[in-house]
MARZARO-317634 format. One record per residue (C-alpha): x, y, z. Coordinates in nm, 3 decimals, decimal comma. Last residue first. Example, Ala and Ser with C-alpha at 12.3 -4.5 7.8 and 13.67 -1.06 7.14 Angstrom:
! MARZARO-317634
NODE         X         Y         Z
NODE     1,367    -0,106     0,714
NODE     1,230    -0,450     0,780
This chain:
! MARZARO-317634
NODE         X         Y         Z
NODE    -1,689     0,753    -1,660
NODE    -1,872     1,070    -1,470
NODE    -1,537     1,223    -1,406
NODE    -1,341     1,291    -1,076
NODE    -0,999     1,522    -1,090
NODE    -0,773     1,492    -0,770
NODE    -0,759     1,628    -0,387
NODE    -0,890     1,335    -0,192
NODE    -1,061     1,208     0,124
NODE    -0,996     1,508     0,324
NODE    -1,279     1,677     0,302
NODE    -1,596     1,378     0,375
NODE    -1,501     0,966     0,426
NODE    -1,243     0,945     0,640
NODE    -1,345     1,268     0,867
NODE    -1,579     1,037     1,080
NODE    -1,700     0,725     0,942
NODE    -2,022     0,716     0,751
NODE    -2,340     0,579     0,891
NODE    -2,530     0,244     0,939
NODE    -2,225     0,011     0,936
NODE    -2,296    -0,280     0,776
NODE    -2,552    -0,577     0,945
NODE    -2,305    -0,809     0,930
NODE    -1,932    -0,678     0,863
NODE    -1,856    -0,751     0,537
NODE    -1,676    -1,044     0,401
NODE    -1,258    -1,061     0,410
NODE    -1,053    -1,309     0,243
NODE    -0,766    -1,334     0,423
NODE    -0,389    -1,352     0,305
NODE    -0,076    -1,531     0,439
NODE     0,285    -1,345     0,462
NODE     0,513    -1,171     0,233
NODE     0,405    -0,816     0,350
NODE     0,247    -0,927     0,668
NODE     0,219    -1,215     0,886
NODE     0,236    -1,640     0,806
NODE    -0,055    -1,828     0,968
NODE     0,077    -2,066     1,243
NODE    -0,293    -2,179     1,356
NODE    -0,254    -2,015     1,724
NODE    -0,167    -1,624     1,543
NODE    -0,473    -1,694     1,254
NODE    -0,710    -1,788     1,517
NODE    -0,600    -1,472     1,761
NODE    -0,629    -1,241     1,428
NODE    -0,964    -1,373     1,307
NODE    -1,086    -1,278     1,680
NODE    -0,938    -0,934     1,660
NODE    -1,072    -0,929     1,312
NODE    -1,460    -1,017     1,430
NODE    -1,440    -0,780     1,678
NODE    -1,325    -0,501     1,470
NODE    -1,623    -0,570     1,237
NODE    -1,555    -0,684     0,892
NODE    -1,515    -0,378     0,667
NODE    -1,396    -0,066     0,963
NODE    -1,186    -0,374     1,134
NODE    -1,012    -0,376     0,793
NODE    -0,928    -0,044     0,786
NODE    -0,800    -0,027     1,106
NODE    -0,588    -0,294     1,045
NODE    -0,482    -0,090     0,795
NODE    -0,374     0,228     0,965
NODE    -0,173     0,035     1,176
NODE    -0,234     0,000     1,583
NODE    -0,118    -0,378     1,509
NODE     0,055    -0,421     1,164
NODE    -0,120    -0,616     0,874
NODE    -0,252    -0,970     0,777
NODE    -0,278    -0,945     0,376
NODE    -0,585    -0,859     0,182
NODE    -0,880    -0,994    -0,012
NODE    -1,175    -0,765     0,043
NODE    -1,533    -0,812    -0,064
NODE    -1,837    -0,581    -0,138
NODE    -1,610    -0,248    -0,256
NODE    -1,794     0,045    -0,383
NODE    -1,948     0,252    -0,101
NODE    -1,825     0,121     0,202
NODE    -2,031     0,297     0,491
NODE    -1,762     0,414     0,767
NODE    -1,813     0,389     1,123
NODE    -1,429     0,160     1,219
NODE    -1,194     0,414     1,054
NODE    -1,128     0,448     0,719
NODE    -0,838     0,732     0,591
NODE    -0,844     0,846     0,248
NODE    -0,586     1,062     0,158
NODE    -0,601     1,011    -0,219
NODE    -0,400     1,241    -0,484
NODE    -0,516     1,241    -0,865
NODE    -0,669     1,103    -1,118
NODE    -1,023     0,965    -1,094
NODE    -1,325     0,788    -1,338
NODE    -1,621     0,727    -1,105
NODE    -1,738     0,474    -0,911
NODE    -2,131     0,487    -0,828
NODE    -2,234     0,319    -0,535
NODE    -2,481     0,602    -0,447
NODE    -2,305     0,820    -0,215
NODE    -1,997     0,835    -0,458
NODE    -1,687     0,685    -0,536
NODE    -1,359     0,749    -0,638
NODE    -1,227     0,750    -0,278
NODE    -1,371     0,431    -0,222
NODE    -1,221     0,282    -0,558
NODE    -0,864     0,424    -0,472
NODE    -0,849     0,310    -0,067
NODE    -0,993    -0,083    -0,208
NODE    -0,722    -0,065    -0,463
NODE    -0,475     0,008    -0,179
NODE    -0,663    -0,230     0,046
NODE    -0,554    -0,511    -0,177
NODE    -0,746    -0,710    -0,433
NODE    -1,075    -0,513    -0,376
NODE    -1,389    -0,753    -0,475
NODE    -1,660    -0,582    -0,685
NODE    -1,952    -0,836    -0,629
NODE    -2,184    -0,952    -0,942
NODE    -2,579    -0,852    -0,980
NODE    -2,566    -0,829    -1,326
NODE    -2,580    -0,481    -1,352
NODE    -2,375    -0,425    -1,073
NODE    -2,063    -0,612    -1,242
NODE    -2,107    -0,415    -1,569
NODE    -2,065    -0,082    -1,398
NODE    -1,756    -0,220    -1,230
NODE    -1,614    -0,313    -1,506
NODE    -1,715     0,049    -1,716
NODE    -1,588     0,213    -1,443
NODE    -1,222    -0,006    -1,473
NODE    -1,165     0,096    -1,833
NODE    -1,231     0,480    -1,756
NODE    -0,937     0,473    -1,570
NODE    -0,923     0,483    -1,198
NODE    -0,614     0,682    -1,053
NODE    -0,375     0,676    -0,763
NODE    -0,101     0,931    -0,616
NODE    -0,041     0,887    -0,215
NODE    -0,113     1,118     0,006
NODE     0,078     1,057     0,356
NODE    -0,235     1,004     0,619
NODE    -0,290     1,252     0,919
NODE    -0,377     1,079     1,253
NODE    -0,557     1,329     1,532
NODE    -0,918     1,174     1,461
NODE    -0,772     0,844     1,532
NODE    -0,663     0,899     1,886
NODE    -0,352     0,834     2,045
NODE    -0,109     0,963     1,793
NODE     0,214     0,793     1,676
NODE     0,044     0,577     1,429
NODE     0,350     0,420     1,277
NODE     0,495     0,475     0,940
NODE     0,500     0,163     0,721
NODE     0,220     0,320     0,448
NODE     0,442     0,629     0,435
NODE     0,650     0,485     0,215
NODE     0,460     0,548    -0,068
NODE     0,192     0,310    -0,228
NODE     0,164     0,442    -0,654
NODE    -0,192     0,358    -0,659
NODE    -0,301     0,218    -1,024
NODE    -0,637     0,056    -1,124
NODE    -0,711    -0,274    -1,283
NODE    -0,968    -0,485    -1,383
NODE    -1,022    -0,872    -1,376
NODE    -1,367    -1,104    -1,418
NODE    -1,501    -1,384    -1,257
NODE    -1,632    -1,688    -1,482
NODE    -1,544    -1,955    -1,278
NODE    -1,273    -2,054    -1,591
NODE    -1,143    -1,699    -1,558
NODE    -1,054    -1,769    -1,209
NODE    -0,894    -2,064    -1,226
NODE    -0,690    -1,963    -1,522
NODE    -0,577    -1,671    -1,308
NODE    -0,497    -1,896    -1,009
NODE    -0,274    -2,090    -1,242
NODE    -0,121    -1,774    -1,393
NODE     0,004    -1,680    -1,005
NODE    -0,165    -1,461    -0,762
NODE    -0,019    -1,462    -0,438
NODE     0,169    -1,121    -0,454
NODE    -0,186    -0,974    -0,519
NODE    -0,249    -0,889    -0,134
NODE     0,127    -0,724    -0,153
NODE     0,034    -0,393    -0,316
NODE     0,401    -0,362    -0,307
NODE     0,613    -0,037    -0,163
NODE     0,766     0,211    -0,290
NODE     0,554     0,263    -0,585
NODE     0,590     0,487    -0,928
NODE     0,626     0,241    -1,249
NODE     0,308     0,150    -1,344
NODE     0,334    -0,229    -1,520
NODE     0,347    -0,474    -1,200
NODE     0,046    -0,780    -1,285
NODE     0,252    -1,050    -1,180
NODE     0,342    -0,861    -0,830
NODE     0,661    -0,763    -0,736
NODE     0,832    -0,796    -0,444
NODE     0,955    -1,194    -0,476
NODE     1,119    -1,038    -0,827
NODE     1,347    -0,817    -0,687
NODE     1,356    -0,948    -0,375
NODE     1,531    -1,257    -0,502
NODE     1,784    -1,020    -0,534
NODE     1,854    -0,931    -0,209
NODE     1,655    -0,689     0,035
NODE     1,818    -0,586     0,384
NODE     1,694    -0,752     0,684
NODE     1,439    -0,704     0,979
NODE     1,134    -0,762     0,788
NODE     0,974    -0,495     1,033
NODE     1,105    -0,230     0,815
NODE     0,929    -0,327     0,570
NODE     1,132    -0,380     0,219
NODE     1,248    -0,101    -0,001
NODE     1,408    -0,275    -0,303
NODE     1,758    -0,193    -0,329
NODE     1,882     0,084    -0,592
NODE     2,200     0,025    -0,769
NODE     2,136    -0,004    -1,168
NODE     1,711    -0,045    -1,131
NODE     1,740     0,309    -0,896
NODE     1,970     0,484    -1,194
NODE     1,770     0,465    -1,471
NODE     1,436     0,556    -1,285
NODE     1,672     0,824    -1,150
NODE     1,742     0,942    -1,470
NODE     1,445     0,963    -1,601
NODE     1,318     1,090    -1,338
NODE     1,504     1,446    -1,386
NODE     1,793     1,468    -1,503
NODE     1,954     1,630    -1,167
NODE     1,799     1,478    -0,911
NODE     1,573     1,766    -0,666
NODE     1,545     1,634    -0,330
NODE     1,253     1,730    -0,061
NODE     1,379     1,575     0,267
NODE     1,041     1,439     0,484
NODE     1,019     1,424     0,881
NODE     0,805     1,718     0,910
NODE     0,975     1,961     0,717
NODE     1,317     1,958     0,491
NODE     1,334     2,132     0,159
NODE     1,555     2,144    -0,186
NODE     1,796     1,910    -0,097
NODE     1,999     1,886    -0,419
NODE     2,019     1,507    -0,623
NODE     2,315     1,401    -0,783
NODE     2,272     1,022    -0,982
NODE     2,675     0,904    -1,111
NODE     2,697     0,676    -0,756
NODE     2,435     0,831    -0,548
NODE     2,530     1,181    -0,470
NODE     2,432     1,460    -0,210
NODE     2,419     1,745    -0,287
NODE     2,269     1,999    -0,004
NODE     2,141     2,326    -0,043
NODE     1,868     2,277     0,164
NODE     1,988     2,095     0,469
NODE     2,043     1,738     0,512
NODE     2,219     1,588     0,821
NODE     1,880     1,637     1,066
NODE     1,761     1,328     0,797
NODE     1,989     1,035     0,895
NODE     1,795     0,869     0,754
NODE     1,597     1,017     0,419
NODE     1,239     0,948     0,393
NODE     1,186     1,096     0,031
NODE     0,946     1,328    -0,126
NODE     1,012     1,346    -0,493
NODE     1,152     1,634    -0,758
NODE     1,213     1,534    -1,133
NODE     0,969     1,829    -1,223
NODE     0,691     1,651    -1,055
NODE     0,628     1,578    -0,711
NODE     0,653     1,202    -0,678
NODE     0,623     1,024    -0,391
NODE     0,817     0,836    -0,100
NODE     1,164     0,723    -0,252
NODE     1,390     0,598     0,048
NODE     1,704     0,784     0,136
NODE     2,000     0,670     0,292
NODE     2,302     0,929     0,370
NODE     2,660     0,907     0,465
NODE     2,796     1,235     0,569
NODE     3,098     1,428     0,462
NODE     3,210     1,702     0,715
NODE     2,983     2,004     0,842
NODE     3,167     2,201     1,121
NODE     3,550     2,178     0,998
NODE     3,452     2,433     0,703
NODE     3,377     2,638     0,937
NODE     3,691     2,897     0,939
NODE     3,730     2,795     0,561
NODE     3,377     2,970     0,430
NODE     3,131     2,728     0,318
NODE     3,144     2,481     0,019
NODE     2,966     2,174     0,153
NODE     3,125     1,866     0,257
NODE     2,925     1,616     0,029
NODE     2,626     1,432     0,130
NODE     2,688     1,071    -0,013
NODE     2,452     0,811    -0,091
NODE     2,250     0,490    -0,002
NODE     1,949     0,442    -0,236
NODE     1,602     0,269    -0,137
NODE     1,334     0,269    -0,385
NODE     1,433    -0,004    -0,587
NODE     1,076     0,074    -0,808
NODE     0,757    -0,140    -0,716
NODE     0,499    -0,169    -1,036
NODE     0,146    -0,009    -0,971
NODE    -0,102    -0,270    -1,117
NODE    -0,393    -0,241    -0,857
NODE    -0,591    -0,539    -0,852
NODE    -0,992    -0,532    -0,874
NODE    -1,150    -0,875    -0,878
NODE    -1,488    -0,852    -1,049
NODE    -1,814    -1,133    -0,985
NODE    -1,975    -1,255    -1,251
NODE    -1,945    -1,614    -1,105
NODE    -1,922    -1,636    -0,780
NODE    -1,646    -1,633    -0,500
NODE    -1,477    -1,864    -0,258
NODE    -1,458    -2,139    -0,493
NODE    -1,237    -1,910    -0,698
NODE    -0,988    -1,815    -0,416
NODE    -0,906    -2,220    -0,366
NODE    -0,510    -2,176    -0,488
NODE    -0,518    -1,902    -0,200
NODE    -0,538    -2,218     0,040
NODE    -0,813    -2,243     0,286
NODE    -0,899    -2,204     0,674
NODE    -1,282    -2,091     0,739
NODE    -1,341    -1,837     0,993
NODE    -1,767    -1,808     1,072
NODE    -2,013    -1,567     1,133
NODE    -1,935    -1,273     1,015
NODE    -1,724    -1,428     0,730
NODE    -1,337    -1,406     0,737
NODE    -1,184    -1,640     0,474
NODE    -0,838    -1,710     0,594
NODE    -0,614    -1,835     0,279
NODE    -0,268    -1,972     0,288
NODE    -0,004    -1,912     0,082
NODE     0,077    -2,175    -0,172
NODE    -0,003    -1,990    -0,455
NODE     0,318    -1,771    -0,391
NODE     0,534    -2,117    -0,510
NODE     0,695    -2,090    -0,285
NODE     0,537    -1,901    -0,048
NODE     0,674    -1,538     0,008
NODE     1,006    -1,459     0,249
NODE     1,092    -1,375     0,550
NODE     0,733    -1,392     0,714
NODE     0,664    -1,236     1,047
NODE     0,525    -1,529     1,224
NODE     0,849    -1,542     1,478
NODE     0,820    -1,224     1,602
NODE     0,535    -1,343     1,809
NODE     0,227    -1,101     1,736
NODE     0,061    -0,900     2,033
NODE    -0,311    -0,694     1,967
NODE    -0,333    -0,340     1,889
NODE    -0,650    -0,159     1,737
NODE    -0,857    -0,072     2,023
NODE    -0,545     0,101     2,151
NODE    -0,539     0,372     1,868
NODE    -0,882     0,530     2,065
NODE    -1,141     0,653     1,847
């Protein structure tokens, strides 16, 4: 599928700087297929049923982004004058065990394996370069880089923000229900929710689970190729616990909808489910990659921010509501003054009407996942 059909213009000028204050203010676009309705998020329980199950994804955001040192390495003294000290920023991108992660490190073509490079008291050794990506190794492992990024890391905002994070980022980029440690970026659909919505909710009757998708940075790089079959997604680590099968399970038997807080919980409970509806317990690393074509399995309803043209999640959410019906949601949303992206405005997003009769290309069959599935 072309990338094109994806892209659309946005005025700088709706990218949001910062969240609603306070974030139940945001505003709400609810996206039916046949009508756009403007609300407030503080009205989210009048847009669903009783018995119905929100879904959130309780990853917790780490200061991801840490400006270092590469040393002048130790080579003989007729080159030493080839390779001098180097400033380095990395961000955090995933965890490979052992105290090793994938980070996006700029300027990358600096680092070779081999290299130290030092963040204040944290070293970390290049251990690999390839495809963009700098493999470092930090000595002590994660717990001390945990340690270290909440002393003098910097929360890793979009690049499209514009600006370096401050301290009210700290807070402003993390959710309410943050406990996971292991994201670089926020599931940022549940940045609205506040204990006031929560009480609403409860009071209508509509239930909460959770899941966990550590999002890596790879979420804010562009779709460089020009056809959707050629785009490879970052894995990402994610898993469904037994608690939120036996949620879901309940909410089909009594006829409620499972609504995705986020595409990133929406990504996890597609990937952990099956041909028949049925979500299964999962740990492990999702690819997942839905294109316009593919039948949604486990999610009825989606409540998620306004994303990036040509971005892998606006195509996501032209695959669930019709890409039509987004572009036009889009143009509203853009003449209304609705607030864009991370920090921005949310929609609430029905199903395309009738849904799609067949699966999507390669998003939903080999590479959808490589982690552990259990009957749950």
């Amino acid at each position: 599928m072309d990338v094109s059909t994806f892209d659309f213009d946005l005025p700088r000028t709706l990218i949001a700087q910062r969240p609603a204050r306070p974030r139940d203010a945001a505003r709400l676009l609810e996206v039916r297929p046949d009508a756009l309705v403007d609300r407030r998020v503080t009205e989210l329980a009048e847009c669903l049923r009783p018995g119905d199950l929100l879904v959130f994804n309780d990853t917790r955001v780490l200061p991801a982004r840490l400006t270092g040192t590469r040393a002048a390495p130790s080579v003989a003294p007729e080159a030493r004058n080839q390779r001098t000290t180097a400033s380095i920023e990395v961000t955090l991108n995933r965890a490979l065990g052992g105290g090793q992660w994938s980070v996006l490190a700029r300027p990358a073509k600096r680092l070779r394996p081999g290299d130290v490079v030092t963040f204040d008291d944290l070293r970390a050794e290049v251990v690999d370069r390839h495809e963009g990506e700098v493999i470092l190794a930090f000595a002590g492992g994660d717990t001390a880089l945990f340690a270290a990024v909440e002393r003098i890391g910097a929360m890793p905002l979009p690049p499209y923000m514009g600006r370096d994070a401050d301290a009210a980022d700290r807070d402003d980029y993390q959710t309410m229900f943050a406990r996971v440690r292991g994201a670089v970026a926020a599931p940022t659909a549940a940045l609205h929710f506040t204990p006031r919505v929560i009480a609403a909710l409860e009071s209508a009757g509509i239930a909460r689970t959770f899941v966990t998708l550590h999002v890596g940075a790879g979420t804010f790089l562009p779709v460089t190729a020009t056809d959707t079959d050629q785009h490879h997604m970052h894995p990402e680590w994610g898993e469904v616990p037994p608690s939120c099968v036996a949620a879901v399970r309940a909410t089909r038997d009594r006829g409620g909808r499972v609504v995705a807080v986020g595409t990133t919980a929406l990504r996890l409970l597609e990937t952990a489910a099956s041909d028949d509806r049925t979500v299964r317990t999962f740990q492990g690393d999702t690819s997942i990659f839905i294109t316009p074509g593919y039948r949604f399995r486990a999610v009825d309803l989606l409540l998620t921010n306004f994303h990036l043209p040509r971005s892998t999640l606006f195509m996501l959410v032209c695959a669930f509501a019709g890409t039509a019906q987004m572009q036009s949601a889009y143009a509203h949303a853009k003449s209304s003054g609705y607030r864009f992206y991370s920090y921005g405005d949310a929609t609430l997003l029905h199903p395309a009407s009738p849904p799609p009769a067949s699966r999507g290309t390669r998003a939903g069959r080999a590479e959808r996942a490589s982690g552990t599935t259990g009957e749950g």
